[in-house]
C-alpha positions in Angstrom: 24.6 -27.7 -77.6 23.8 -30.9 -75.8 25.7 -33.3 -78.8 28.8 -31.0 -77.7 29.3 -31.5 -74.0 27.5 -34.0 -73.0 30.1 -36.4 -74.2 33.2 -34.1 -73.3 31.8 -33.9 -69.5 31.2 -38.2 -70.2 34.9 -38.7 -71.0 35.7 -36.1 -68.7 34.4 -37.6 -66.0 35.4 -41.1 -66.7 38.8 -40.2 -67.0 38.7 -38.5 -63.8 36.9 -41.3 -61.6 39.2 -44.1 -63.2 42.3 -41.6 -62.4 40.5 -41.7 -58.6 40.0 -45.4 -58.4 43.9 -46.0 -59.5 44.9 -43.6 -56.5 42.8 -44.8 -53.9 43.6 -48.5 -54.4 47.1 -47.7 -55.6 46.8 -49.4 -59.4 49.3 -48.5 -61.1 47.7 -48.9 -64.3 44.8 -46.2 -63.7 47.7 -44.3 -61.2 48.4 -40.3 -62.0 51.0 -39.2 -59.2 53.0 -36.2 -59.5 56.4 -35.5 -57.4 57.9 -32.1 -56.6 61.1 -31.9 -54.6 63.5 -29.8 -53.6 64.8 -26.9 -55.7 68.2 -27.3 -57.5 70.5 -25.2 -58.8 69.2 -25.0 -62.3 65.6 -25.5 -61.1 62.8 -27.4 -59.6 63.1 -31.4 -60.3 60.2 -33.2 -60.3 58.2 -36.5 -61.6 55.2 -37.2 -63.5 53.7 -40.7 -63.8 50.3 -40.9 -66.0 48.7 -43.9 -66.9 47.4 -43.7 -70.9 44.9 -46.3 -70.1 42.6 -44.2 -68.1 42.4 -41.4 -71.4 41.9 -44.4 -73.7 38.5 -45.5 -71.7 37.5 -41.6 -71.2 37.9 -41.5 -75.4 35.8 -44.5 -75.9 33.4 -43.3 -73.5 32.7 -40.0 -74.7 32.7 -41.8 -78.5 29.7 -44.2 -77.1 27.9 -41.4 -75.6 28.2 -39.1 -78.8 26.8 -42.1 -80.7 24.3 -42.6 -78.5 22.9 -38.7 -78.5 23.2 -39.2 -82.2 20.6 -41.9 -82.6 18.2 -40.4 -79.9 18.7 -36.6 -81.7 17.0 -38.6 -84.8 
């Protein structure tokens, strides 16, 4: 059980605290923002702007800690 999520809660959490550190400092390259406005007439308009590089650290992460867990399960 513990080769399962302890590298999905690693990447998890990465992902998350990179997503965190590109708000609070305003980086757009670790940046996730998310704008709703005013209703139309057809619907709600809104924006999405989500940085990829944040996901491709989380991946490598949780890829280094399932290696890891690997060897040490041996």
């Amino acid at each position: 059980m513990r080769k399962i999520w302890l590298p999905l809660l690693s990447s998890l959490g990465a992902m998350a605290l990179i997503y965190w550190i590109g708000n609070i400092f305003n980086v757009s390259l670790f940046r996730f923002s998310f704008v709703l406005n005013e209703p139309l007439e057809n619907g709600f308009f809104f924006e999405a702007d989500i940085a990829i590089l944040p996901i491709v650290i989380g991946l490598l992460v949780g890829f280094i800690v399932e290696r890891r867990v690997k060897v040490r399960s041996k």
